[in-house]
N, C-alpha and C positions, 0 to 999 in steps of 0.2 A: 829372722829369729823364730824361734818358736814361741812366739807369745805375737800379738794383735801391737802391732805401733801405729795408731790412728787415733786420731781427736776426736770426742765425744759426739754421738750424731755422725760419725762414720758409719757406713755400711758398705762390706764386702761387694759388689756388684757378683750375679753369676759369672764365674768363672768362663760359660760356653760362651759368650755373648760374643759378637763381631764377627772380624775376617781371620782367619789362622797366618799369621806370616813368618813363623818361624818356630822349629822343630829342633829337639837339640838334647842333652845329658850333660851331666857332671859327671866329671873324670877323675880319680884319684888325683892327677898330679896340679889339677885346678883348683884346690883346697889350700888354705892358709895356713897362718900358725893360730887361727881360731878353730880347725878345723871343719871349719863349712865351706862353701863354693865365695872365691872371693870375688870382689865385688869389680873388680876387671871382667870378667866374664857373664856375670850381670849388663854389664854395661857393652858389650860385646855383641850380645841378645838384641838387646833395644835395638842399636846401630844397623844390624844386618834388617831385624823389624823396619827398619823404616825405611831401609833401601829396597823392601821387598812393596813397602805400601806405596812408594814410589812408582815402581812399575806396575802397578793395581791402578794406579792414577792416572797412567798413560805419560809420566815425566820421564826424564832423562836421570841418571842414576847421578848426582852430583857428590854421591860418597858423604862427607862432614858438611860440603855444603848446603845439604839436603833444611838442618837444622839453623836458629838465632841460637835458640836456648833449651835445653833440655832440663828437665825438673824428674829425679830420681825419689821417690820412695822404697824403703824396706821392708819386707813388714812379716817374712818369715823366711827364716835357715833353711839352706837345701845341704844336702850332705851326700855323697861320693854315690853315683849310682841312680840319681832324682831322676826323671824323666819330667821334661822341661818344655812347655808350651808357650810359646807366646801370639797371645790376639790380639788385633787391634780395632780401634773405632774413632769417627769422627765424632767432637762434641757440636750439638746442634745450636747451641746459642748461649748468653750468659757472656760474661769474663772471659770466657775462653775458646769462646765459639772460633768453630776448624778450624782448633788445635786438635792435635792425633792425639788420644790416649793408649799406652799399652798395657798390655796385662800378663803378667808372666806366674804359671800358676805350676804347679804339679801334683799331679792325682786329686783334683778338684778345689786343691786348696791354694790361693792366692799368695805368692812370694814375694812380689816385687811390681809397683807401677811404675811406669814416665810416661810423661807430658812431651811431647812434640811443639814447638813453637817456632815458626810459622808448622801448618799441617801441612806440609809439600806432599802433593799425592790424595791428601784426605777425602777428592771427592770420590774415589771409588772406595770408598768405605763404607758400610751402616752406619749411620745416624743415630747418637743418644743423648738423652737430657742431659745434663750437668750431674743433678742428685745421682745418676745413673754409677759417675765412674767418681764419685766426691773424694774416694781414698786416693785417689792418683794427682789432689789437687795441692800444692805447697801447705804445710802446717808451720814449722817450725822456721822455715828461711820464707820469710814473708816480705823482709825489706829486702833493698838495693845494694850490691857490692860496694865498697869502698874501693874507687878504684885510682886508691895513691898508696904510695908504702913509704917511710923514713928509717927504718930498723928502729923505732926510739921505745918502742912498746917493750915493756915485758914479757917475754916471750918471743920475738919477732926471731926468724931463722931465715937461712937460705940454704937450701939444699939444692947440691952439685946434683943434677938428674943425669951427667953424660952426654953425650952422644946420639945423636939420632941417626938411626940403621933405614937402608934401603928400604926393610922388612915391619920398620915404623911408620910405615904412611902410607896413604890410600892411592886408588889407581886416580885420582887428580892431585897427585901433590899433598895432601892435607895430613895433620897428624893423624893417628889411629883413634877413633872415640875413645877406647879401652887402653891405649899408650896414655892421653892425659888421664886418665882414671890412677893409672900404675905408675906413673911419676908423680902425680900427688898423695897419694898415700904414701909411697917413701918419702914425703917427705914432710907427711904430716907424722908418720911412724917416727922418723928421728928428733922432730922438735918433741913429743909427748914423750918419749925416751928420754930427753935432754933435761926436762924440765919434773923428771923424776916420776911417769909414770911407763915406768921401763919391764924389760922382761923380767928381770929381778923382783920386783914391784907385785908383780902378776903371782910370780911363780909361789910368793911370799902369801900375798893375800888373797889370791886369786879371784882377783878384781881384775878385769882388763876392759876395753874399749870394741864398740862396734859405731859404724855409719846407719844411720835412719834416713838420713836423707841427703843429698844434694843437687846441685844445682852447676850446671854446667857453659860457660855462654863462650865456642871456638872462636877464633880469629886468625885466621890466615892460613896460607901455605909456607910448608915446614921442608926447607932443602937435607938431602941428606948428609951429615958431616954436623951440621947444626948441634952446638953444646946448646944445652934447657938446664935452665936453673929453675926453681920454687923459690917465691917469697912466701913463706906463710904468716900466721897472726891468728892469735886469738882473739874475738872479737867479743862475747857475749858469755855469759853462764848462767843457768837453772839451774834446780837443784840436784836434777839426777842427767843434767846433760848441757851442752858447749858447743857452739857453735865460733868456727876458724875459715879465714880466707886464706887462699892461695889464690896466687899469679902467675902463671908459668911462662916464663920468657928466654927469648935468647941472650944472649952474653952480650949484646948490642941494645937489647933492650925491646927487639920485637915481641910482641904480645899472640902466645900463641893459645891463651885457653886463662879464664878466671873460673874459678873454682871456689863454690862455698860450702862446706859440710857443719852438718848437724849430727855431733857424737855423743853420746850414752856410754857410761859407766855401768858395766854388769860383773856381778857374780855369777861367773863361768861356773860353777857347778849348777844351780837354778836355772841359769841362762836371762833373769830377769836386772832389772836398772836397777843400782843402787845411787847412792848419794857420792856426788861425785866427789875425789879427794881434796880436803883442806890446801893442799900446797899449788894445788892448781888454782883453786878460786882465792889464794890471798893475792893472786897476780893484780887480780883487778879490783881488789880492796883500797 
């Protein structure tokens, strides 16, 4: 977004700092119905990032196996044409000592971190403190997934994601980072749709929804032919934002990706968080 999404006692890290592992732009046809670069190819970034600090490491390329857990931050809109840098660096100690941090900035201004966990590769990285890369450190998803579903919540959805294509999975088998990225927004898109903060909605008030942050933890190899469903849920609300699980599984029930986002209510002409709407937060009244 164009505004600063960081907890107080955040500070931007320089933007030059670390190893360079990926080079890149925004494409007209990469752009949402929010109209900035969507968050699949953010996540697209990171992934290739880290298969590149892989072989900086001297590892073998294991594609998704690379990662446990990836921790996304947002923290500014890129728009059709950005020129798109991503660095990376080891942290030196602390909570999260080597883990990989990344840093995805354009034209010196900072867009988007992730967290690496385990840092597969991280020792050919530079070495930086903690305070160093603090905005790239979880804020909003701080606890632990729930990792059961009943449908009994208010709200609770399942969305049909399809089919998985050849063209969906990496050269070990594994789903694409940025394919669970893009089957859980479909099908976080249709339960906020469902539950009445729909295109309509937007178009009327124009209020819509963006991701600040998530959290990503794979789980397995995905054959191809494989139907993927989302269970999602809303789990938490603040006042100008929400946080929802998804589970993204096969039709047998294999677990191929949990997924936690942290979403923000904005007014799309400002671009800033508003209070999120009444009919959402009487869910959990």
């Amino acid at each position: 977004m164009n505004r600063r999404a960081r907890a107080a006692g955040d500070t931007e890290p320089p933007v030059e700092i670390g190893v360079a592992t990926l080079h890149t732009r925004v494409e007209s046809w990469e752009c949402d119905h929010n109209k900035h670069w969507n968050a699949r190819y953010f996540a697209r970034s990171f992934q290739m990032a880290a298969e590149t600090v892989a072989a900086i490491g001297g590892c073998d390329n294991r594609g998704l196996g690379l990662i446990e857990t990836r921790h996304l931050r947002y923290h500014r809109e890129l728009f059709v044409g950005a020129a798109v840098e991503v660095r990376s660096v080891r942290i030196s100690e602390g909570e999260h000592a080597g883990a990989v941090a990344h840093l995805l900035s354009c034209e010196g201004l900072l867009a988007a971190t992730a967290l690496d966990l385990p840092g597969t590769g991280a020792q050919g990285l530079p070495a930086v403190s903690p305070d160093q890369v603090v905005v790239a450190f979880p804020r909003g998803l701080v606890g632990g997934t729930i990792d059961e579903w009943n449908g009994s919540s208010p709200g609770d959805f399942i969305a049909e994601t399809g089919p998985v294509r050849p063209t969906d999975i990496d050269h070990t088998g594994a789903l694409l980072f940025e394919e669970i990225i893009r089957r859980v927004a479909f099908a976080s898109h249709i339960q906020l749709a469902k539950l009445g903060l729909s295109a309509d909605y937007t178009n009327e008030t124009g209020i819509g929804r963006m991701a600040v942050e998530s959290r990503v933890r794979p789980s397995g190899v995905c054959k191809p032919g494989a139907l993927l469903r989302a269970k999602s849920r809303i789990v938490s609300f603040a006042t100008k934002s929400f946080a929802t699980n998804h589970r993204l599984e096969t039709h047998v029930g294999e677990l191929m990706a949990l997924v936690d986002l942290q979403v923000v209510t904005v007014d799309l002409a400002t671009r800033k968080a508003v209070a999120v709407p009444n009919f959402l937060q009487i869910l959990h009244r």
